[in-house]
C-alpha positions as CSV (number, residue, x, y, z in Angstrom):
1,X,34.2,142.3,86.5
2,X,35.4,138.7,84.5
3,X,35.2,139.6,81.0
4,X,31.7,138.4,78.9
5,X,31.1,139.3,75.0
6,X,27.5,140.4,74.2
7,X,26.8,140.7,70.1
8,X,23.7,141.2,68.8
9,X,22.1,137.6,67.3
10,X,22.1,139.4,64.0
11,X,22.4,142.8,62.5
12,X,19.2,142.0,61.1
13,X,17.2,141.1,64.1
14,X,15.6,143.6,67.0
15,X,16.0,141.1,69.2
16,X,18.4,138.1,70.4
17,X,21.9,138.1,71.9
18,X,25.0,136.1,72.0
19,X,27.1,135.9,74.6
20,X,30.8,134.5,75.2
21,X,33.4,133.9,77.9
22,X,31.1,132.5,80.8
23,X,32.8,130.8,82.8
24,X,32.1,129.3,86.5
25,X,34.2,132.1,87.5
26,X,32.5,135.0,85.8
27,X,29.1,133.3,87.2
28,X,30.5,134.0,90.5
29,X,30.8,138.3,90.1
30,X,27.4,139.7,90.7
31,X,28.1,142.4,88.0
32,X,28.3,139.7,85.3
33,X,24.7,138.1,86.5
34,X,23.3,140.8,86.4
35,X,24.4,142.0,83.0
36,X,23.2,138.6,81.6
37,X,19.4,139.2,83.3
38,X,19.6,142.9,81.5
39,X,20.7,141.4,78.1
40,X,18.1,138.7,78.8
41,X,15.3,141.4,80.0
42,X,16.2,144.2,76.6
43,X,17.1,141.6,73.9
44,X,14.5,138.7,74.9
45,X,17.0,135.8,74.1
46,X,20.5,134.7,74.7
47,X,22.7,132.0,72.7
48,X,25.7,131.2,74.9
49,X,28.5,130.3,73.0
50,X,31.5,128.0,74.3
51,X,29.6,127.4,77.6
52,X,31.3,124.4,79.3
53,X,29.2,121.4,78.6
54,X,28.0,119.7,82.1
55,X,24.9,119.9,84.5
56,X,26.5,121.3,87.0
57,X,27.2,124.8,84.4
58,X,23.9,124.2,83.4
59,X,22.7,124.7,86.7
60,X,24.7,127.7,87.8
61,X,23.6,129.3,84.8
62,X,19.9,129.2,85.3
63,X,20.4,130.5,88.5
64,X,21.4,133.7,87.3
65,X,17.5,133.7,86.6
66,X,16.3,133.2,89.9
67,X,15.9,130.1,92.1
68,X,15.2,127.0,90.5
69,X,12.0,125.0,90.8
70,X,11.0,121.6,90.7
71,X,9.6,119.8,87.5
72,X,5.9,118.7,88.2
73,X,7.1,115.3,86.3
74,X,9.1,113.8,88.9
75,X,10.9,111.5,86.3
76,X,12.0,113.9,84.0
């Protein structure tokens, strides 16, 4: 498994998570996507830190979420 850091948001929160070290190749190992939905599904939110910066990441990371739909505003 590529190697993701999960901390809690903060020490005072009960909810919230940030994560670190996704990369396009961690995206790619099934046990990775699924430990983000699991941190997503116990802590109700994620900050991704150091994500690279492009639509294309942006893309393969809501993926991990389930298959993308279209926006009802076609121009947005």
């Amino acid at each position: 498994m590529s190697q993701i850091e999960i901390r809690q948001l903060r020490n005072d929160l009960p909810f919230g998570a940030r994560i670190s070290g996704v990369t396009r190749a961690a995206l790619g190992d099934e046990a990775v996507r699924s430990e983000i939905v699991r941190v997503f599904e116990d802590r109700g939110m994620i900050v991704f830190e150091g994500v690279e910066p492009s639509g294309e990441m942006q893309v393969l990371l809501s993926e991990v979420f389930g298959p993308l739909k279209e926006h009802p505003v076609k121009t947005v």
